[in-house]
N, C-alpha and C positions, 0 to 999 in steps of 0.2 A: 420295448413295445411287445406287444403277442399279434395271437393273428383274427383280424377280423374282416366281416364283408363290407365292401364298400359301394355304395347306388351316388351316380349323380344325374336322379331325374332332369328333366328341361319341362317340368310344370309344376305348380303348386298341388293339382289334383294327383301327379304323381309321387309326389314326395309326401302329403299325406297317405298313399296308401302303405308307402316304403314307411313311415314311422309307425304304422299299425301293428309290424311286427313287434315280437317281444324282445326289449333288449336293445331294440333300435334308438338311435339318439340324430338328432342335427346338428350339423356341421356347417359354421355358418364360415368365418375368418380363421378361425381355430386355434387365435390367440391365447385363449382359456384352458382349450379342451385338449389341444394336444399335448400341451404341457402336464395335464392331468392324467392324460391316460398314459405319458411317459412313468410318472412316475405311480402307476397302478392306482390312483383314486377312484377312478372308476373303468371301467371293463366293457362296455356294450359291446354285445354281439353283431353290430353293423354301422357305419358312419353312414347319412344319409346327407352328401352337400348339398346346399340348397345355392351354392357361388353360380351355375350354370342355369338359372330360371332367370329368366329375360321378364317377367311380370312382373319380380321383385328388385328391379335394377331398374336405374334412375330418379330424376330429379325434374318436376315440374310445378307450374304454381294451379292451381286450382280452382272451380272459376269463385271461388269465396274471399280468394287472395291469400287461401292457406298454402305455405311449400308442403309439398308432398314428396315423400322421402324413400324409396323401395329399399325394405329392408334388407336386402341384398347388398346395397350400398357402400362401399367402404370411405374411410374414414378422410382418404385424399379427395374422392369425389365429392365430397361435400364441405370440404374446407376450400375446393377449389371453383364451385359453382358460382356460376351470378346470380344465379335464383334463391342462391341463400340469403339471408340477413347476417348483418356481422358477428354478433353478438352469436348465433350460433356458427359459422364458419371458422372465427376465431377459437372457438372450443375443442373444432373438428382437427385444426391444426396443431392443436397444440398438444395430440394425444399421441402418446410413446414416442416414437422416434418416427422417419419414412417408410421402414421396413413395417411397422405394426400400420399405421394408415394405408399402406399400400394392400394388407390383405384385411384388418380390421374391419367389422361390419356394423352399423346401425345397431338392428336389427338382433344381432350378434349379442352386442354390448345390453339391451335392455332385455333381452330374453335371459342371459345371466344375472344381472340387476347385480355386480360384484358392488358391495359398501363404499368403493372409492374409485368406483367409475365415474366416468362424465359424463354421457349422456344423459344419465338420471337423472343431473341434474338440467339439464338444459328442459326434460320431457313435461320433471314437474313444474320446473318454471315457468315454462311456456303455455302449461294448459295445456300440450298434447294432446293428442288421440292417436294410441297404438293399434292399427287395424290387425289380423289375423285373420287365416283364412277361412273363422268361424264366426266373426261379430269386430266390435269396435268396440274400445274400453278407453277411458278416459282416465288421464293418467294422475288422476286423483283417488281413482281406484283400483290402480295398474299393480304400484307399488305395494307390497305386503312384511317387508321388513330384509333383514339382510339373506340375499341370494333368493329371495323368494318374491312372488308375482301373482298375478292372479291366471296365469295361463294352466292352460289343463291338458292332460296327457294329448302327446300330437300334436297340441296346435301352434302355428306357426307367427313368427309378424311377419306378417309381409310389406306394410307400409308404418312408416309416421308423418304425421300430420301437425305440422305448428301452424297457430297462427301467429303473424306475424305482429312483433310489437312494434311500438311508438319507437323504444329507444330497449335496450337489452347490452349487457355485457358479462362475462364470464372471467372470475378469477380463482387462479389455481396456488395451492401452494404446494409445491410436488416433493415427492418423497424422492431425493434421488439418485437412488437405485432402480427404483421399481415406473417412476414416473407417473406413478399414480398419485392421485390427488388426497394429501394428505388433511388436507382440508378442501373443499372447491365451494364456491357460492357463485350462480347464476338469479339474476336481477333482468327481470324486465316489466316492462313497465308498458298498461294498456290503458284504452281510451276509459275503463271503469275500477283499475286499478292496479296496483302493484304486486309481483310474484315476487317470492325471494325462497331459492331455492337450496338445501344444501347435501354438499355428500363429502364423504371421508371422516366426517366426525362423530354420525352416532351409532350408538351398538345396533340401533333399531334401522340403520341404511338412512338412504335420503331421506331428509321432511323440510315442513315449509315452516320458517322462521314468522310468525305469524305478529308479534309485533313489530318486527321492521317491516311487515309489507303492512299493518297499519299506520305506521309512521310515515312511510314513504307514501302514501297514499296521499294524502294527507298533504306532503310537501315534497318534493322527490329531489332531494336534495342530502349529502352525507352527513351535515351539519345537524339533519332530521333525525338520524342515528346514532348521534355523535356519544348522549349518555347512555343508549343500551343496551345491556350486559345479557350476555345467553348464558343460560343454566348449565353447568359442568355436568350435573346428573343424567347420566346415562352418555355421555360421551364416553367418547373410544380409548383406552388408556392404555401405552404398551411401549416397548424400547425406543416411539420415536418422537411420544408426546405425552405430556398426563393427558389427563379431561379437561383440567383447566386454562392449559393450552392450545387444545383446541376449539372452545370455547372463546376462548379471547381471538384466535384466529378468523374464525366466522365472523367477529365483530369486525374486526379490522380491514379483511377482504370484503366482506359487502360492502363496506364505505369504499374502498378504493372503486367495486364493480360499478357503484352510483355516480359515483363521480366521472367515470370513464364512459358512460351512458349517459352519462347530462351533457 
């Protein structure tokens, strides 16, 4: 490590000002960043945690029936709420081991947007809306490709917002070592249609699998899915799959997610 300064404001107006500085970064869980700046990836001149803002912490439903999420949040409290739906609760569980849900953040996870994260998928699945302490962006056009986002210098999440679906389920196929989702498809399923969501398998980060949510639309049923083949091109190729098996993976975990959702 080297030496840098560290702020842990107790507001969001104070931690924006702390990220104004040059060089300043946020520090959400620090699952990502510690490990980065261990091994000199990157340098900032100041950590600004955002773990002690009480604005951005908890769990409530909202009066539309959306859960609302403070990006603060980590990854145990939301696997552990009743206010959650299963379909994301189970997701929230099932990420790293105790020690990473015990500091892991929301908030954390979607301001990184890593290619083989989970929440991504559950955010684009669900139709999210990732708030920030400057507007509300909807998570159709949240996502910008791998590690990249639509946030802009300083701004923070501090909340997400799902609504909630009919029926939803989340399945992983994990890399494991790293526990990350070597492939992951999130399915849920709303009063006007079908999301199907995926991550770990394109070069391009999460996207929506656009004819199994017309299929599933349609009939929500795995049987619906049963001959549809996802494209290899532009999936992820490297020591622990081609493209074409991660491909074929996406097929086969959306059916099992529909199934366990029906």
């Amino acid at each position: 490590m080297y030496n840098f300064d560290f702020e842990k404001p107790s507001t969001i107006a104070d931690a924006v000002a702390a990220l104004g500085d040059d060089e300043a970064q946020a520090l959400g869980g620090g699952q990502t960043l510690i490990p980065t700046l261990k091994q000199r990836l990157a340098s900032p001149s100041k950590l600004v945690s955002l773990k002690g803002i009480g604005e951005m912490q908890g769990i409530c439903i909202a009066d539309d029936g959306a859960v609302c999420i403070g990006g603060a949040s980590c990854h145990a409290d939301v696997a552990g709420s009743s206010d959650v739906f299963a379909g994301l609760a189970g997701l929230a569980g099932g990420i790293g081991d105790p020690a990473v849900r015990a500091r892991g953040t929301i908030g954390g996870s979607l301001a990184n947007n890593d290619p083989a994260a989970c929440y991504p998928a559950a955010a684009l699945g669900c139709g999210a809306t990732i708030i920030t302490n400057n507007r509300a962006i909807v998570a159709d056009d949240y996502f910008e490709g791998m590690f990249a986002t639509a946030l802009e210098e300083g701004e923070i999440v501090t909340e997400v917002r799902f609504p909630v679906p009919e029926a939803s389920n989340y399945q992983k196929f994990e890399q494991p070592a790293s526990r990350f989702a070597l492939v992951g498809v999130f399915v849920a399923k709303y009063a006007d249609g079908v999301r199907v969501a995926v991550t770990g398998a394109s070069e391009e980060g999460v996207f929506r699998w656009a004819e199994a949510e017309a299929a599933l639309s349609a009939n929500f049923s795995a049987e619906a899915i049963a001959d549809l083949k996802l494209d290899s091109d532009g999936m992820i190729a490297d020591l622990h799959g081609t493209s074409e098996y991660r491909a074929h993976l996406v097929g086969v975990l959306t059916r099992r997610a529909v199934a366990a959702a029906a």
